[in-house]
C-alpha positions as CSV (number, residue, x, y, z in Angstrom):
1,X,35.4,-110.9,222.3
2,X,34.4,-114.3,224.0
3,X,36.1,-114.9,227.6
4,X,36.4,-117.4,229.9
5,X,33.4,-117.1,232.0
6,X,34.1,-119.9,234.4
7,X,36.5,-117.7,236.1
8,X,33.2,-116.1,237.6
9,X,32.0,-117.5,240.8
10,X,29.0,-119.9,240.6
11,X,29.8,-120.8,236.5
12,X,30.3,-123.8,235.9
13,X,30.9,-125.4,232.2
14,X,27.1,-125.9,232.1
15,X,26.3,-122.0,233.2
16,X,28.8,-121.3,230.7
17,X,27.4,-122.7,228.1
18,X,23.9,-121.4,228.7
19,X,25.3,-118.1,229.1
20,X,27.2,-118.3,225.8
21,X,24.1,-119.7,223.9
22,X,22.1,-116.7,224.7
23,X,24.5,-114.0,224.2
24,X,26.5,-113.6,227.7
25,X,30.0,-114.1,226.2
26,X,31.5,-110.9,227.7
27,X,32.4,-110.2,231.3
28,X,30.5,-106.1,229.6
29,X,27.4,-107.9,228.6
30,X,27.0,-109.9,232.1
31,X,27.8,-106.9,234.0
32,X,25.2,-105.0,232.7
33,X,22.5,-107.4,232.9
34,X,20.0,-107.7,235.5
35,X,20.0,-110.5,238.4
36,X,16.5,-111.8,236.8
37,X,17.3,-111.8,233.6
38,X,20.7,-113.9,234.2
39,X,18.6,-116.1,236.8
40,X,16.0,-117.1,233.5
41,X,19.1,-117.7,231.2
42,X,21.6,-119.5,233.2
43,X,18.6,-121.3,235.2
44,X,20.2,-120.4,237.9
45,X,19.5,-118.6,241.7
46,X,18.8,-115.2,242.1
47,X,21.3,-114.6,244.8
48,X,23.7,-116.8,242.8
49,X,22.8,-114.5,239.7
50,X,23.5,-111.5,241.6
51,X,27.2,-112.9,242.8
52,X,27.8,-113.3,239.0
53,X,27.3,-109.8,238.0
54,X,29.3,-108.9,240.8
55,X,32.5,-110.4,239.7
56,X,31.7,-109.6,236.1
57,X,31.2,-105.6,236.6
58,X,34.8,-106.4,238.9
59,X,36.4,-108.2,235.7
60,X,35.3,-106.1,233.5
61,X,36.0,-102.7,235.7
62,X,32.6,-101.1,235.2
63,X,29.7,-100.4,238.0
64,X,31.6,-98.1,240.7
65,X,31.4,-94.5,240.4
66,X,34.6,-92.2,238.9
67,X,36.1,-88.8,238.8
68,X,34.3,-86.3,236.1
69,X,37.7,-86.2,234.3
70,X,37.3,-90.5,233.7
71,X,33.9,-89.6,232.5
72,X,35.6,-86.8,229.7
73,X,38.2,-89.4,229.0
74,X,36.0,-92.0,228.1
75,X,33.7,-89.8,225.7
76,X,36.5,-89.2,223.6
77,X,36.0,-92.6,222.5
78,X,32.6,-91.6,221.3
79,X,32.7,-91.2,217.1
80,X,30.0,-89.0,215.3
81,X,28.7,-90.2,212.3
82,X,27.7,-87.7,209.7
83,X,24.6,-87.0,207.3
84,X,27.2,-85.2,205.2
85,X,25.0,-82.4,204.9
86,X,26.7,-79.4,206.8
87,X,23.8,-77.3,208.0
88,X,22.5,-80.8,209.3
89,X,25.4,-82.2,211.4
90,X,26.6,-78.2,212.8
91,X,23.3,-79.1,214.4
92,X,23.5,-82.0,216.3
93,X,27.4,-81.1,217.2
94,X,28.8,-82.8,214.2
95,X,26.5,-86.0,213.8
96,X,24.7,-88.4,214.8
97,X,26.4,-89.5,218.4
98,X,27.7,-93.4,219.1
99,X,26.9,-94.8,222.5
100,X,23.6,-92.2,222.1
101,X,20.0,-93.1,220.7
102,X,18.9,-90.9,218.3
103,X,15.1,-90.7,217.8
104,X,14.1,-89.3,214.5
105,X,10.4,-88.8,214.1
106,X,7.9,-87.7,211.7
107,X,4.9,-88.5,209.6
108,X,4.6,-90.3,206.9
109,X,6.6,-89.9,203.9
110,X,8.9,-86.9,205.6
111,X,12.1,-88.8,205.0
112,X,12.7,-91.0,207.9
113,X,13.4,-94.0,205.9
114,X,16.0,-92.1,203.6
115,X,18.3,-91.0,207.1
116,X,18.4,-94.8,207.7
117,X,19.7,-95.6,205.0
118,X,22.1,-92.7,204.2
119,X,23.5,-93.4,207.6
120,X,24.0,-97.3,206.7
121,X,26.2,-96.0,203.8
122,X,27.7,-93.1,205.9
123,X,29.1,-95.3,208.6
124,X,31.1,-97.7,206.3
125,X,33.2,-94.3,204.9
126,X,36.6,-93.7,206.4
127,X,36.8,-91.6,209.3
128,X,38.3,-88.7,207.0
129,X,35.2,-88.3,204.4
130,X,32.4,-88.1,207.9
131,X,32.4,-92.1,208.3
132,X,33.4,-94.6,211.0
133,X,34.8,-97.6,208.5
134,X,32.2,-99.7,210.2
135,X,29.2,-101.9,209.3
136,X,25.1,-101.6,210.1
137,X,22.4,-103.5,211.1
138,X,19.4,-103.0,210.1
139,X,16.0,-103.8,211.9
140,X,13.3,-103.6,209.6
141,X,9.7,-104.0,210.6
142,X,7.7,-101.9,208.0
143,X,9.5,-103.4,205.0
144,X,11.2,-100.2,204.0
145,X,15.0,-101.5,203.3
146,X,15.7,-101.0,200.0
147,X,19.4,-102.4,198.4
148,X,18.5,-100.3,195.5
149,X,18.5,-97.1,197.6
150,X,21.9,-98.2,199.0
151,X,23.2,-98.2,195.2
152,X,21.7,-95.1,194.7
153,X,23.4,-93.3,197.2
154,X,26.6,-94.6,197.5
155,X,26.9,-93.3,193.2
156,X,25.1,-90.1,194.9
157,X,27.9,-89.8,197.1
158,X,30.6,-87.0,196.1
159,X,34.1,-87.8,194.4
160,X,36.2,-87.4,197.3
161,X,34.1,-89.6,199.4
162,X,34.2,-92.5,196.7
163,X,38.0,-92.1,196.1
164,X,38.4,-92.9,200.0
165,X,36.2,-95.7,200.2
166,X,37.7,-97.5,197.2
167,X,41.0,-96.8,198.8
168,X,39.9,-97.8,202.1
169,X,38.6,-101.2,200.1
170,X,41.3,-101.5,197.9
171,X,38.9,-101.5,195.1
172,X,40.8,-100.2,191.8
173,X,39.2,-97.5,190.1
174,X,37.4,-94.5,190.5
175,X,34.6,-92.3,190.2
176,X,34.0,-92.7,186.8
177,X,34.6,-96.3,186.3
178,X,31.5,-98.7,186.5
179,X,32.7,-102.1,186.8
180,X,34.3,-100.5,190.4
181,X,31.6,-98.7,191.2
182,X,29.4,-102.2,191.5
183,X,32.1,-103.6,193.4
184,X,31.8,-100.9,196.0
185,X,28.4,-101.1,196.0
186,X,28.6,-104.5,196.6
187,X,30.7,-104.6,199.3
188,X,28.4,-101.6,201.2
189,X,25.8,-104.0,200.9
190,X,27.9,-107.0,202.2
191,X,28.4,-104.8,205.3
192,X,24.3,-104.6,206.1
193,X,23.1,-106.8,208.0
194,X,19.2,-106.4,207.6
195,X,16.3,-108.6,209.7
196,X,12.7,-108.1,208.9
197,X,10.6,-108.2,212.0
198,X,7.3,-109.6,212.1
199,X,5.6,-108.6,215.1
200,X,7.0,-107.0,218.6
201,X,8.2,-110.0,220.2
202,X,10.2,-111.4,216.8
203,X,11.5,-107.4,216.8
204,X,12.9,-107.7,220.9
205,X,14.6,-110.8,219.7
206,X,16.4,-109.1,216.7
207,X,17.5,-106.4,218.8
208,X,18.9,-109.2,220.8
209,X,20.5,-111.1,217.9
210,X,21.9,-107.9,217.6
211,X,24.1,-107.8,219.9
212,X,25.2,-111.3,219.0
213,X,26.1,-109.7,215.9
214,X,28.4,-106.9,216.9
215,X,29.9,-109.5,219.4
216,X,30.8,-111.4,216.5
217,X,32.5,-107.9,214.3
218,X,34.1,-106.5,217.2
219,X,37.8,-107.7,216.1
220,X,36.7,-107.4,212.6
221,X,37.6,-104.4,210.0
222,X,34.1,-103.8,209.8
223,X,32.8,-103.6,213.2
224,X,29.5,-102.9,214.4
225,X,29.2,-98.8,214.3
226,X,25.5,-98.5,213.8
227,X,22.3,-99.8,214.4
228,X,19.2,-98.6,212.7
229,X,14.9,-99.5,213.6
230,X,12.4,-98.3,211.4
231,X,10.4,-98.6,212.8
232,X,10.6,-98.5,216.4
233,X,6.7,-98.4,217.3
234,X,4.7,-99.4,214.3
235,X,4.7,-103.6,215.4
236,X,3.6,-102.1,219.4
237,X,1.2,-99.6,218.0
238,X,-0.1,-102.2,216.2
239,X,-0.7,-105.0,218.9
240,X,-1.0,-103.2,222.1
241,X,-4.5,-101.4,221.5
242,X,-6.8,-99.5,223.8
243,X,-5.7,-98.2,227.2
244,X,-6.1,-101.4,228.6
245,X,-2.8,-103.0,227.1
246,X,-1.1,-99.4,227.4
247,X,1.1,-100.4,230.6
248,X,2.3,-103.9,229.1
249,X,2.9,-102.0,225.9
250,X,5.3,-99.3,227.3
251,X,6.9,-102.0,229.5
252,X,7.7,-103.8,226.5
253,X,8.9,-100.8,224.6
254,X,10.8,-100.1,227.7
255,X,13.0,-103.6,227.7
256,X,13.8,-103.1,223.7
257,X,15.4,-99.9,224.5
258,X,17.5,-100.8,227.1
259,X,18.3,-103.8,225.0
260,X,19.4,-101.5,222.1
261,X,21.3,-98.9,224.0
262,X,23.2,-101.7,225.5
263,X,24.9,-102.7,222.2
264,X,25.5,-98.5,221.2
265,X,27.2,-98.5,224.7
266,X,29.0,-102.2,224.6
267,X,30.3,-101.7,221.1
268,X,30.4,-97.9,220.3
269,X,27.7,-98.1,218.0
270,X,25.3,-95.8,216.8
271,X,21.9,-96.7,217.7
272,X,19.1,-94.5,215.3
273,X,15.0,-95.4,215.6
274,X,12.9,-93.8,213.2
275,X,9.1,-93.5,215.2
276,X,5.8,-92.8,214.1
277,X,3.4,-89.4,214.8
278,X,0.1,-89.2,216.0
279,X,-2.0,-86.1,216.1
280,X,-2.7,-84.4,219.1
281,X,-6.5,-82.9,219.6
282,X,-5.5,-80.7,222.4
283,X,-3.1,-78.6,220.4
284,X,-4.7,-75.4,219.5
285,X,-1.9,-73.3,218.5
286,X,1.2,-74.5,216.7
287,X,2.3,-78.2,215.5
288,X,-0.6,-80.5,216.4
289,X,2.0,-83.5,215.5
290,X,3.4,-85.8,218.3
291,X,5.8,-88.6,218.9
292,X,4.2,-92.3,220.0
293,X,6.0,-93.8,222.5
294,X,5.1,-91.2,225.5
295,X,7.6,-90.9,228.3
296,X,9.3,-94.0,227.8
297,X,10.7,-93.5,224.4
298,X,11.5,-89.3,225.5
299,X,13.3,-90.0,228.5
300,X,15.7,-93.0,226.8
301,X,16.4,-91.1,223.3
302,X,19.3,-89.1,224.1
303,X,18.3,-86.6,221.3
304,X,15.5,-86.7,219.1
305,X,15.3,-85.0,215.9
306,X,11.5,-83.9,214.4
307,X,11.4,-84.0,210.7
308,X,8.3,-82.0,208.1
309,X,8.0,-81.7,205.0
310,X,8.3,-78.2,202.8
311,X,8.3,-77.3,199.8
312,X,9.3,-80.1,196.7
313,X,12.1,-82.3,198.2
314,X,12.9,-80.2,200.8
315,X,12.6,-81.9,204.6
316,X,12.7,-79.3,208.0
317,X,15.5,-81.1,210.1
318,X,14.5,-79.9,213.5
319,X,16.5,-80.9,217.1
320,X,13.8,-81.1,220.0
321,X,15.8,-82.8,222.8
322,X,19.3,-83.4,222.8
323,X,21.4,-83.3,226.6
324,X,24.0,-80.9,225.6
325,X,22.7,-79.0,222.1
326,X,20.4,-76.0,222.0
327,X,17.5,-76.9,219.8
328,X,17.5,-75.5,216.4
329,X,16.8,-76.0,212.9
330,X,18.3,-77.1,209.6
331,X,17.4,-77.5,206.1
332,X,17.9,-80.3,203.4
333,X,16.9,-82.2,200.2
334,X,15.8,-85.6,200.0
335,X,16.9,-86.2,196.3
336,X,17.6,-89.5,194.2
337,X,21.8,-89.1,195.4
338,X,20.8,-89.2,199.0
339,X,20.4,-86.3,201.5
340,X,21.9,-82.9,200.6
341,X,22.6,-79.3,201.5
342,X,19.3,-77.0,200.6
């Protein structure tokens, strides 16, 4: 929700403006921000820069430190979206964590693709059927957003999870009937919002359009509840070759991160990033199979999830990291419908 940021020391109309233009339209969003990074936007001192966030993190009550019991208060807020696959979700302590980032690697063709978009149709569900009645966003940089998945899915989806969306959308109808079932469909899909990026710098500015967009839904009766990358690395794998560009690369990577955990923690989203594998030569007993991204990307995911194929359609869901969740292992199907129980 836009403020009036000329109540902040050192903003004038002008600052305001430039600050608005690039995506500092909440005393939240300045507060967080770093003194260089408002100095380059506002075009403005560092000092002065610094003064601003000041007043900002004072506005907007954030920055100083608080009692453990503030802390548990303030994760109640936190929602967990489901996979709707039970096995799955008793895993990661009832779904996939907002205000978190969830990593979910694997190789190629392991299903990584299909929790992104299971999740964009999970989150618009009502809170009852696993959802949490909010909308996606969708970075996609290896061309793997499908609508057409999205359609296939939501039909996939089970009676009573239909039944509360239509309600929820006041869509007449029901399970059976088609002419409502493309309106639901329809208005899932209304409620993506899907970029394409086309390199690593054009994929940082999404993630900062991004936030524009959630800023924009916050009010809204679809706001912002999850934000999905797939993929993460492939654009930086891509560019940054050889050890020589290693550093800048993981800098980089470093900044979109930050950027994307801002909006999960600003708007209560969700914030999933689906991340290639390489495989590692010194591995001579067990999975030779490892995340890109090194240290960077494993100390920022708050839990990351390893998935493997098995047999037919079946996918090994398996927790690696997660801050307060033993690791373990679950089972499903990647199936036509969407993900389901084994």
């Amino acid at each position: 929700m836009a403020v009036d940021l000329e109540n902040l020391p050192g903003v004038g109309p002008a600052t305001a403006e430039k600050l608005q233009d690039n995506g500092f339209d909440s005393f939240q969003g300045i507060a967080v921000a770093s003194p260089s990074e408002l100095s380059n936007t506002a075009d403005v001192g560092e000092s002065t820069a610094h003064d601003i966030i000041q007043a900002a993190r004072e506005e907007a009550d954030i920055g100083g430190f608080e009692t453990g019991a503030t802390v548990l208060q303030r994760r109640e807020r936190i929602g967990k979206l489901e996979t709707r696959v039970p096995e799955v979700d008793e895993m990661l302590g009832g779904g996939v964590e907002t205000q978190s980032i969830s990593e979910v690697y694997g190789e190629f063709g392991a299903g990584k693709s299909q929790i992104t978009h299971q999740l964009s149709v999970n989150v618009q569900l009502p809170p009852e059927v696993g959802g949490l009645g909010g909308s996606a966003v969708f970075v996609d940089s290896e061309d793997t957003f499908r609508p057409e998945r999205i359609d296939e899915m939501i039909r996939g989806l089970d009676d009573e999870a239909i039944a509360a969306a239509m309600e929820d959308r006041e869509i007449e109808g029901g399970p059976n009937d088609e002419d409502a079932l493309k309106e639901l469909v329809q208005s899932f899909l209304d409620h993506i919002h899907v970029a394409k990026a086309f390199n690593s710098n054009h994929q940082i500015l999404l993630a900062e359009k991004t936030k524009e967009i959630a800023s924009e839904h916050e009010d809204s009766e679809y706001p912002v509840r999850l934000v999905c990358v797939d993929s993460l690395t492939a654009h930086f794998r891509a560019e940054y070759i050889g050890r020589g560009e290693l550093a800048n690369r993981q800098q980089k990577l470093n900044q979109h991160l930050h950027d994307l955990d801002r909006v999960g923690n600003l708007y209560n989203a969700a914030v999933i990033v689906t991340n290639q594998v390489q495989s590692n030569p010194d591995a001579f007993f067990g999975d030779p199979t490892k995340p890109i991204g090194g240290n960077i990307l494993g100390h920022k995911s708050t839990f990351r999830v390893y998935l493997r194929k098995s047999k037919a359609n079946k996918r090994i869901v398996k927790l690696v990291d997660a801050p307060n969740l033993p690791d373990g292992e679950a089972v499903m199907r990647v199936e036509g419908a969407g993900l389901k129980p084994e």
